[in-house]
N, C-alpha and C positions, 0 to 999 in steps of 0.2 A: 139677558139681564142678570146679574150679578145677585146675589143671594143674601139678606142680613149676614150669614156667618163668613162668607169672602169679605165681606166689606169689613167684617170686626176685624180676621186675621189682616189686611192689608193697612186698618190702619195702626192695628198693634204693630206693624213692622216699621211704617210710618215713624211712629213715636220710639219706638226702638232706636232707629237712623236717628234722629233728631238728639235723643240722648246720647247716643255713642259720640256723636260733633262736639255737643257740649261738653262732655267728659274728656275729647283729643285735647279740644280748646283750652279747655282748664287746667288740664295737665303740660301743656307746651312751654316750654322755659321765656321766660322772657327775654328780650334784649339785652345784651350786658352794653354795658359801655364802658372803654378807659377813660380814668381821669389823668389828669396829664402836666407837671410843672413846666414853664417854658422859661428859657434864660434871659437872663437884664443884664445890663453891666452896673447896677445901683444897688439890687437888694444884696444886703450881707447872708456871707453863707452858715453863720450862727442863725441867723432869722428862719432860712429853706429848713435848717434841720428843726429848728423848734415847730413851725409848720407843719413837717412830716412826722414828726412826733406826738402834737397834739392832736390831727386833723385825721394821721392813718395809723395811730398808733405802733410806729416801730421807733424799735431801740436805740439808740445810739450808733451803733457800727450800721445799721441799715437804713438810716436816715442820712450819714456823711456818703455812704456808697451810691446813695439817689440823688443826694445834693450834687456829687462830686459827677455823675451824669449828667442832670442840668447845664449844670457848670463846662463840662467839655463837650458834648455833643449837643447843647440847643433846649434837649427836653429830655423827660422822663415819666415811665409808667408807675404811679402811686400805687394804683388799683383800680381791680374792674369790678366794678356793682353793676344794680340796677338802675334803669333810669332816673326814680324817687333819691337814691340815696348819691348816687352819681352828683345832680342836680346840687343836691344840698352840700357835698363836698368842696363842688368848685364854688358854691356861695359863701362857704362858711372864709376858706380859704381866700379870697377876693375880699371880703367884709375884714377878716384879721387884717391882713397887708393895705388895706386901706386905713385904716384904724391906725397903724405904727406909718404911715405913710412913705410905705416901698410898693413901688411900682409891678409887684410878684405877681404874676399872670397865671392864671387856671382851668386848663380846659376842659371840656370834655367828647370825645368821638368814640362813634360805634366799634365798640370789639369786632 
């Protein structure tokens, strides 16, 4: 038979273990995702760069360099977040191009 003070130490390590999980858990990075522009032969490439400028904030020479990807090879990496912000980029970016109605597509997959 086990003795009150075995039973105290065992379940202080108990609760030890249970903390340290919590604490891996909590600390573990999250998922990232890319977001991702795909090419059309409709939307204008003034439109992709104002997109990439207002939606991932880059500059001019780095918004024609991603347009200009789009544009020859199909698609392009904007940026990788989190899932939350991920989400909201390819919505915002879908809602804008709907709104001036160009067909600009937005995706997003796991990094």
């Amino acid at each position: 038979m086990s003795s009150w003070k075995e039973l105290a130490i065992s379940e202080h390590h108990l609760e030890e273990a249970v903390i340290d999980e919590a604490l891996k858990n909590e600390l573990q990075e999250s998922p990232k995702y890319n977001v991702l522009l795909l090419n059309d032969d409709y939307t204008p490439m003034d439109f992709v760069i104002e997109v990439l400028s207002r939606f991932f904030n880059m500059n001019s020479d780095q918004a024609t360099e991603i347009m200009l990807m789009v544009h020859y090879k199909g698609k392009a990496l904007c940026g990788t977040y989190s899932a939350e912000i991920a989400e909201t980029k390819v919505d915002q970016v879908s809602r804008f191009a709907l709104e001036h109605q160009h067909p600009l597509k937005c995706m997003m997959e796991k990094a």
